[in-house]
C-alpha positions as CSV (number, residue, x, y, z in Angstrom):
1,X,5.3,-16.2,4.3
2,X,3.0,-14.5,6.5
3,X,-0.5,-13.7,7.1
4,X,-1.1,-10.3,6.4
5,X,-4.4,-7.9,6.7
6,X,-4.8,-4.5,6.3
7,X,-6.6,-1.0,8.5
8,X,-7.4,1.4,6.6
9,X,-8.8,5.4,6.4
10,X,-12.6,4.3,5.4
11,X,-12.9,8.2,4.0
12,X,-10.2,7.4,1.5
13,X,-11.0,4.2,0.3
14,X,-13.4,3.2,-2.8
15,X,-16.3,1.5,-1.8
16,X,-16.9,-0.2,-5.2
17,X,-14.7,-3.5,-5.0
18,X,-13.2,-3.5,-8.3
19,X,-11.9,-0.1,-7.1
20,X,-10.9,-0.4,-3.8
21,X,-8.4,-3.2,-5.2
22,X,-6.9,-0.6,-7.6
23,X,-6.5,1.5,-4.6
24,X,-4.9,-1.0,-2.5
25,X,-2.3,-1.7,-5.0
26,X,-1.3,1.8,-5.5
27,X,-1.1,1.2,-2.1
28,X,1.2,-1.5,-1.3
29,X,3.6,0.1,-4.0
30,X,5.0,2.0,-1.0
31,X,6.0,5.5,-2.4
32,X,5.1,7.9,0.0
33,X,7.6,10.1,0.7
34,X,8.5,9.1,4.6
35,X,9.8,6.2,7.0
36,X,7.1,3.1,6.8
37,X,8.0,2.8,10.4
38,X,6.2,5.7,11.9
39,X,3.1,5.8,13.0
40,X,2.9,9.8,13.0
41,X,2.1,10.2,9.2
42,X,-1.1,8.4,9.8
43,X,-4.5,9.8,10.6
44,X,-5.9,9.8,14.7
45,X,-7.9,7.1,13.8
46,X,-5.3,4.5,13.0
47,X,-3.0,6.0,15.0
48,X,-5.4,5.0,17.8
49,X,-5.7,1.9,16.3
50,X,-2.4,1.3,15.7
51,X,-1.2,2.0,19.7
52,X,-3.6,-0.7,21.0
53,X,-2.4,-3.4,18.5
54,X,1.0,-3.0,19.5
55,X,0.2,-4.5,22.9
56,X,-0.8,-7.4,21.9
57,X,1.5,-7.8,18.6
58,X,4.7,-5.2,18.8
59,X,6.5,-4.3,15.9
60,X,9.4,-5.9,14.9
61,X,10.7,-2.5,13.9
62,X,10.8,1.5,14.7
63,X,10.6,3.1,18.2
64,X,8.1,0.9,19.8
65,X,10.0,-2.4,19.3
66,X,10.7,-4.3,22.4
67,X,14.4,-4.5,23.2
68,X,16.4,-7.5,22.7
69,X,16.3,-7.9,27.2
70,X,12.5,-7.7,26.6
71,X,12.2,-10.7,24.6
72,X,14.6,-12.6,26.7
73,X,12.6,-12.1,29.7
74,X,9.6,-13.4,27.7
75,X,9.9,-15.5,25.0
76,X,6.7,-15.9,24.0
77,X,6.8,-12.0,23.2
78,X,8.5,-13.1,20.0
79,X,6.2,-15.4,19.0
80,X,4.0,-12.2,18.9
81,X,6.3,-10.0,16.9
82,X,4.5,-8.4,13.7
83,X,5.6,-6.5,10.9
84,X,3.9,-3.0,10.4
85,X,4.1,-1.2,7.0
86,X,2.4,2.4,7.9
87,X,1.0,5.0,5.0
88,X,-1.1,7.6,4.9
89,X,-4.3,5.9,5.1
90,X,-3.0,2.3,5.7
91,X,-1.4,-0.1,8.2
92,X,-0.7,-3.1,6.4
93,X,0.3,-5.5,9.0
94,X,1.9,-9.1,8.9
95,X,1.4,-11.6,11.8
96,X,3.0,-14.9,11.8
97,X,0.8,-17.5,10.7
98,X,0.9,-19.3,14.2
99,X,-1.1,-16.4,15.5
100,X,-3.5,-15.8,12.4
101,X,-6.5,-16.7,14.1
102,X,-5.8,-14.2,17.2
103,X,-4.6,-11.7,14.9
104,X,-7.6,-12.0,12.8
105,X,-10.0,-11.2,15.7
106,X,-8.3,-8.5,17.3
107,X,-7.8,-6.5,14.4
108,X,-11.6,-6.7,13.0
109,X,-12.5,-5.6,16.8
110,X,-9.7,-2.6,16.9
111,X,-10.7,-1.8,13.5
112,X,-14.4,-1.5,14.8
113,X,-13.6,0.5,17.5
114,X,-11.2,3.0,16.0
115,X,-13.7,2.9,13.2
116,X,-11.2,2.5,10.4
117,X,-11.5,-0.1,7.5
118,X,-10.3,-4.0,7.9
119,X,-8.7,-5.7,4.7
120,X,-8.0,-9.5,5.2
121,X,-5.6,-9.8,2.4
122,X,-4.5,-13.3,3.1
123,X,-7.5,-14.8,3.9
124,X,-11.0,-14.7,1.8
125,X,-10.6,-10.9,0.9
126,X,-13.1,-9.6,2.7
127,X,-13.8,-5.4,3.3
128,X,-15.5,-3.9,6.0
129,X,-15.9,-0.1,6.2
């Protein structure tokens, strides 16, 4: 299992709760028509988002995923590996649960910056636009 949270476009979410719930499901159904793996189908603002994340936590998949000499030369980068799920208007991203407490805090602050909406799905729920 993992500890997953979400950005997301703050334009196109609901702001009621009840809502924006509703939303997220449609979601995390996962039928847009492209590859979940690329980060082009996403708005600037998570795009942005998205490329300063993947410093810290790269994917485990798509173009920017460190080669298999990469992670040999540092193991600890795979403790840091993290699966990205990218939509329209969402990253839902899922860290390892070792790292939950780093990932937490870097993505509320990236989220902040790139002023894009954080979703902490695993944890108490919690929405900031």
């Amino acid at each position: 299992m993992s500890y997953d949270l979400m950005a997301f476009e703050i334009f196109k979410a609901p702001k009621d709760k009840e809502e924006f719930f509703k939303w997220y499901d449609k979601q995390s159904e996962w039928e847009e028509d492209h590859d979940y793996d690329d980060i082009n189908v996403s708005s600037e603002k998570l795009q942005n988002f998205y490329k300063e994340m993947i410093k810290t936590f790269p994917p485990m998949n798509g173009e920017e995923c460190p080669s298999d000499e990469e992670i040999e030369n540092n193991p600890e980068l795979e403790d840091y590996l993290t699966d990205y799920c990218i939509g329209y208007d969402v990253i839902y991203v899922a860290f390892s649960w070792d790292k939950s407490d780093e990932a937490y805090n870097l993505m509320k602050e990236l989220c902040k910056k790139y002023e894009v909406g954080f979703f902490d799905v695993s944890g108490e729920g919690d929405i900031f636009y």
